[in-house]
VOPAGU-2260 file (C-alpha; in pm, 1 decimal, decimal comma):
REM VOPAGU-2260
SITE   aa  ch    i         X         Y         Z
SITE  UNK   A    0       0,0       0,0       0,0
SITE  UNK   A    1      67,7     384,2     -55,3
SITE  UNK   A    2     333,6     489,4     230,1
SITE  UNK   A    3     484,9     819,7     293,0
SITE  UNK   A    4     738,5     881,3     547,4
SITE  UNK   A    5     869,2    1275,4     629,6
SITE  UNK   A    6    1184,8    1276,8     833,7
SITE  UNK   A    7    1483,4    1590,5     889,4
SITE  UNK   A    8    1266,0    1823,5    1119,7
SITE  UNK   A    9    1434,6    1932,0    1455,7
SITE  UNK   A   10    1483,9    2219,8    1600,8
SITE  UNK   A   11    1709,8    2499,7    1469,4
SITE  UNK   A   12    1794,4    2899,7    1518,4
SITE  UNK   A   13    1638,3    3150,0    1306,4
SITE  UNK   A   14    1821,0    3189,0    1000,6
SITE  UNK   A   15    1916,3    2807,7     976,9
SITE  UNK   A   16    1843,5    2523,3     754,7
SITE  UNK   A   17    1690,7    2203,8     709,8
SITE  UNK   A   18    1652,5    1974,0     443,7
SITE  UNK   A   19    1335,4    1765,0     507,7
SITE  UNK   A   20    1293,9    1423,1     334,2
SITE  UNK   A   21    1007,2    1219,9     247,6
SITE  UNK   A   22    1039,1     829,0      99,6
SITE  UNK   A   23     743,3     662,8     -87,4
SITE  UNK   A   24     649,3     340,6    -143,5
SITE  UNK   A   25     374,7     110,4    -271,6
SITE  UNK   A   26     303,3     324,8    -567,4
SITE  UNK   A   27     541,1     443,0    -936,7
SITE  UNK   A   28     661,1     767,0    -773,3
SITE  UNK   A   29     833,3     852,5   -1129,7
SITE  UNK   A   30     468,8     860,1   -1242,4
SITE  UNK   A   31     305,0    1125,8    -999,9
SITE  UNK   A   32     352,9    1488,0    -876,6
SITE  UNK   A   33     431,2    1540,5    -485,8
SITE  UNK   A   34     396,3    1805,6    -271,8
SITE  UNK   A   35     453,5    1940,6      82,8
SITE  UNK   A   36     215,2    2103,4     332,0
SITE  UNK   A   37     273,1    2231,1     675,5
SITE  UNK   A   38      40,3    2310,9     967,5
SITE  UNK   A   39     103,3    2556,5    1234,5
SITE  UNK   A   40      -1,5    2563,4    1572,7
SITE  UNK   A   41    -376,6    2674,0    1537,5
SITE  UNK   A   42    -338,5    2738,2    1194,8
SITE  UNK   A   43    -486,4    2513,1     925,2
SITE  UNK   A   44    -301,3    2335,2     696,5
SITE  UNK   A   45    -143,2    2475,3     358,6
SITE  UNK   A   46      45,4    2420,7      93,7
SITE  UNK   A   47     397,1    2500,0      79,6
SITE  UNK   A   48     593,3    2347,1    -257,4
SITE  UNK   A   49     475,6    2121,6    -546,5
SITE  UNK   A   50     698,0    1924,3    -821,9
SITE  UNK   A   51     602,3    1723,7   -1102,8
SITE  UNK   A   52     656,6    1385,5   -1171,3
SITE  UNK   A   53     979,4    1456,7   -1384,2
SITE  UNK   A   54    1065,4    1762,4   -1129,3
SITE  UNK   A   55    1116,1    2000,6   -1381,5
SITE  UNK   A   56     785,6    2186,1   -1285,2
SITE  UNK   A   57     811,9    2342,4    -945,4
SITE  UNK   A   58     593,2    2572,6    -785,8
SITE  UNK   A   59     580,7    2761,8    -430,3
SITE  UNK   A   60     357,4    2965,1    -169,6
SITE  UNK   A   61     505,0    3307,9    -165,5
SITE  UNK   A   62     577,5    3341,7     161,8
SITE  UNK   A   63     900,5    3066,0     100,5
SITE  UNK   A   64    1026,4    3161,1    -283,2
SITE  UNK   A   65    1404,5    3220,6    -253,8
SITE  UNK   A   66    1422,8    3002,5      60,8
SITE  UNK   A   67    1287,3    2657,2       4,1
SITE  UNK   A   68    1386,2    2446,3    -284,1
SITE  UNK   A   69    1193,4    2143,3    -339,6
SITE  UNK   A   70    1334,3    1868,5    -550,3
SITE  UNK   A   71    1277,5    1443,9    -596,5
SITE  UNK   A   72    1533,5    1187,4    -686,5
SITE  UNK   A   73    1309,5     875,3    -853,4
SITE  UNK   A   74    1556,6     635,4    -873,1
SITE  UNK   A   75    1518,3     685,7    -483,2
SITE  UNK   A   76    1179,4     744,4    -426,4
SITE  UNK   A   77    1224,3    1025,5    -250,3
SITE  UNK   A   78    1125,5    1387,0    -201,9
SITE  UNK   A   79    1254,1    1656,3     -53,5
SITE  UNK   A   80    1260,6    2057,6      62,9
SITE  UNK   A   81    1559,0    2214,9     138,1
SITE  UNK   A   82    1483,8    2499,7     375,5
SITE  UNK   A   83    1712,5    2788,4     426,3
SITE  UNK   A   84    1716,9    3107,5     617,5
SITE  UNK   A   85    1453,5    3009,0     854,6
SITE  UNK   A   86    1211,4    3166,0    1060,1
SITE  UNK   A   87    1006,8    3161,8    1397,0
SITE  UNK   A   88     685,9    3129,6    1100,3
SITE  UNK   A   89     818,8    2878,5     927,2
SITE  UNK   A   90     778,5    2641,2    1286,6
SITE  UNK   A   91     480,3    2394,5    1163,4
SITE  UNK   A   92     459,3    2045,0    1128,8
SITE  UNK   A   93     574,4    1919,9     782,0
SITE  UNK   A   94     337,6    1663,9     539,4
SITE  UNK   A   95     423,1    1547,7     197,0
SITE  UNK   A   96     116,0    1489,7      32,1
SITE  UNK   A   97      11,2    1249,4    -323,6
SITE  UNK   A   98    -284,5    1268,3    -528,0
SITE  UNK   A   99    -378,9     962,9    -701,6
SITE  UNK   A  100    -715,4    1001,8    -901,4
SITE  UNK   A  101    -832,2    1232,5    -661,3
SITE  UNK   A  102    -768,8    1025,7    -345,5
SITE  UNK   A  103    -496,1    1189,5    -122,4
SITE  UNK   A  104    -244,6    1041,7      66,7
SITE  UNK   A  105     -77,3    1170,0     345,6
SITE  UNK   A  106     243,5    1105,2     557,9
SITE  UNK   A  107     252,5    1143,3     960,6
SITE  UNK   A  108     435,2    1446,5     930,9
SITE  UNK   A  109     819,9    1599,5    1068,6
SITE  UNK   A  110     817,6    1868,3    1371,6
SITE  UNK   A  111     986,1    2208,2    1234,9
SITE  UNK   A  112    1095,0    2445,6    1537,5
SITE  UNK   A  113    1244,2    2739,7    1474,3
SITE  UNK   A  114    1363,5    2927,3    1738,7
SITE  UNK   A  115    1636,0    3087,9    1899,0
């Protein structure tokens, strides 16, 4: 079955990085845009990054162009958002999300805390 696993969140100072990471399996990842989400405390969820299935087609919320760079390796399976120059805003918890025909699947999610 569809499984997607986030992992590289942690705790860092304002103005640091991350690189989150999220592996898939059960389905032809070379065959299906990804994206990641994030929810803040209290906040609902939204959408942060997208990339298509080749991940030549990227897109991003305003609020992280020129920090975050999403990317996807298929011969590993695997996602990922490189996060630079963080901030306190930026502290959520992370998702990478599929749509297959319409039916979403979601991972449990990586803790982001930035503070100093």
């Amino acid at each position: 079955q569809v499984q997607l696993v986030e992992s590289g969140g942690g705790l860092v100072q304002p103005g640091g990085s991350l690189r989150l990471s999220c592996a898939a399996s059960g389905f032809t990842f070379s065959s299906y845009a990804m994206s990641w989400y994030r929810q803040a405390p209290g906040k609902e969820r939204e959408l942060v990054a997208g990339i298509g299935n080749t991940g030549r087609v990227t897109s991003y919320v305003d609020s992280v162009k020129g920090r975050f760079t999403i990317s996807r390796d298929n011969a590993k399976n695997t996602m990922y958002l490189q996060m630079n120059s963080l901030k306190p805003e930026d502290t959520a918890v992370y998702y990478c999300r599929l749509n297959i025909g319409g039916r979403l699947y979601w991972g449990k999610g990586t803790l982001v805390t930035v503070s100093s």
